[in-house]
ZAMARGU-4260 file (C-alpha; in steps of 0.2 Angstrom, whole numbers, plus 5000, padded with zeros to 4 digits):
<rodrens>
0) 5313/5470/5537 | 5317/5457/5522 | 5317/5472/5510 | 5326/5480/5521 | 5341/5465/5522
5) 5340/5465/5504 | 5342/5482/5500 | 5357/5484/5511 | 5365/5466/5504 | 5363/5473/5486
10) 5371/5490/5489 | 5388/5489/5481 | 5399/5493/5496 | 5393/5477/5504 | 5397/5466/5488
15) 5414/5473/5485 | 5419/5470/5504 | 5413/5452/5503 | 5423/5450/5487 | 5438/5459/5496
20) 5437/5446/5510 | 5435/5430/5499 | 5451/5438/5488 | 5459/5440/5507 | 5458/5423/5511
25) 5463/5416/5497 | 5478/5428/5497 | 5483/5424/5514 | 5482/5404/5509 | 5495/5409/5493
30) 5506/5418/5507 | 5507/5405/5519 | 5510/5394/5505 | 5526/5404/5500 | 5529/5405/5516
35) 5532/5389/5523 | 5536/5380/5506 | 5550/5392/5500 | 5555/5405/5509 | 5560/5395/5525
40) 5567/5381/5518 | 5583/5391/5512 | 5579/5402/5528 | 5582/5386/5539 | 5596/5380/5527
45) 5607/5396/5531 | 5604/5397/5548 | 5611/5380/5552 | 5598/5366/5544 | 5583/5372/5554
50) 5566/5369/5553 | 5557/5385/5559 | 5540/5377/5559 | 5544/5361/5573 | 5557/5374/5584
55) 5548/5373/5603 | 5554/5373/5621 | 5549/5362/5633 | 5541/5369/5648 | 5541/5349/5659
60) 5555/5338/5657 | 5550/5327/5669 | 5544/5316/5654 | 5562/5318/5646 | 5565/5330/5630
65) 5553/5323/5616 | 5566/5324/5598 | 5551/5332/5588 | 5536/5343/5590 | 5526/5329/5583
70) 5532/5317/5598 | 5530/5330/5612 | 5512/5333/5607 | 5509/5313/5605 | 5518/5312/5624
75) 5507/5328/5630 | 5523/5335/5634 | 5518/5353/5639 | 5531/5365/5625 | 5528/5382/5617
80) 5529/5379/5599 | 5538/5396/5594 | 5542/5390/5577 | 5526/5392/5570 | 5524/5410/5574
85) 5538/5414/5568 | 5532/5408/5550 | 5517/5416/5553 | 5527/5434/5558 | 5535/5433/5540
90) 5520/5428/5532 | 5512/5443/5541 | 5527/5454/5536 | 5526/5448/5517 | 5505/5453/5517
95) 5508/5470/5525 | 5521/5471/5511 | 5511/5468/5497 | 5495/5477/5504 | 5509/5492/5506
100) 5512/5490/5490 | 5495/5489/5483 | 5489/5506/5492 | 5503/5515/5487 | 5501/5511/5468
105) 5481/5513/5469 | 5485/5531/5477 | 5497/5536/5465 | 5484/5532/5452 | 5471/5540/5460
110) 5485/5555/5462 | 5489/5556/5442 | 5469/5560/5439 | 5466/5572/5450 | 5482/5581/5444
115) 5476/5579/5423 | 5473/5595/5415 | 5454/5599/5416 | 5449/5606/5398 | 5439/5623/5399
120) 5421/5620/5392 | 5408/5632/5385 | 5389/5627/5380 | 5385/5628/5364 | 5373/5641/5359
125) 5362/5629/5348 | 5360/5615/5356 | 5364/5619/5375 | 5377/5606/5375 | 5394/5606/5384
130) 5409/5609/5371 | 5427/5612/5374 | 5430/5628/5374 | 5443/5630/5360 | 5431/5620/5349
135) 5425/5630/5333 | 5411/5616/5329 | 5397/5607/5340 | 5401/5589/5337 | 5383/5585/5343
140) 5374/5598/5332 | 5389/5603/5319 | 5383/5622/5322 | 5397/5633/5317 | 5401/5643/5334
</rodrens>
């Protein structure tokens, strides 16, 4: 059963999907990053000098209406913090983006070599080995053809 683990950890499918999730993470980190440190400040700055991240509603205000998110949650003042998603629905938005972006280029690559122009190919007559077909001399065995 070891072997067994080992040989399906050493297959290359696994190690470039654990690579693709390590690169994921730290992608989504960089995101969230440009997220809340420079797209919603001018964001919040248009629309009026707000703070997406500490916006929330307070469900009891029985306890009065806390000034910050920070002070409702010291208080235990129940609140949905809708703020917060909505940075992670743009950070969401950019990744989908970028991985758009990334798929479409990859497949247009993938695209532009399938679509190359295959040269014909003979064998060669002395040495069995595969020429192009226009070619008047084996470059492995320099017969003249």
């Amino acid at each position: 059963m070891l072997n067994e683990f080992k040989a399906f950890i050493s297959r290359g499918n696994v190690l470039d999907l654990a690579v693709g999730v390590i690169i994921g993470a730290a992608f989504g980190r960089v995101v969230s990053a440009l997220v809340e440190g420079i797209l919603m400040p001018p964001l919040g700055m248009l629309l009026g000098r707000v703070d997406f991240s500490s916006l929330f509603v307070v469900l009891d205000r029985s306890k009065g209406v806390p000034e910050s998110l920070a002070k409702a949650k010291e208080a235990a003042v129940p609140v949905i913090a809708y703020g917060q998603f909505v940075n992670e629905i743009i950070g969401f938005v950019i990744v989908a983006l970028a991985v758009f972006i990334i798929v479409k280029q990859a497949s247009r690559l993938k695209r532009e070599e399938a679509t190359a122009p295959v040269t014909p190919m003979k064998e060669c007559a002395f040495c069995a080995s595969s020429i192009p077909a226009k070619a008047t001399r084996c470059p492995n065995c320099t017969s003249a053809l």
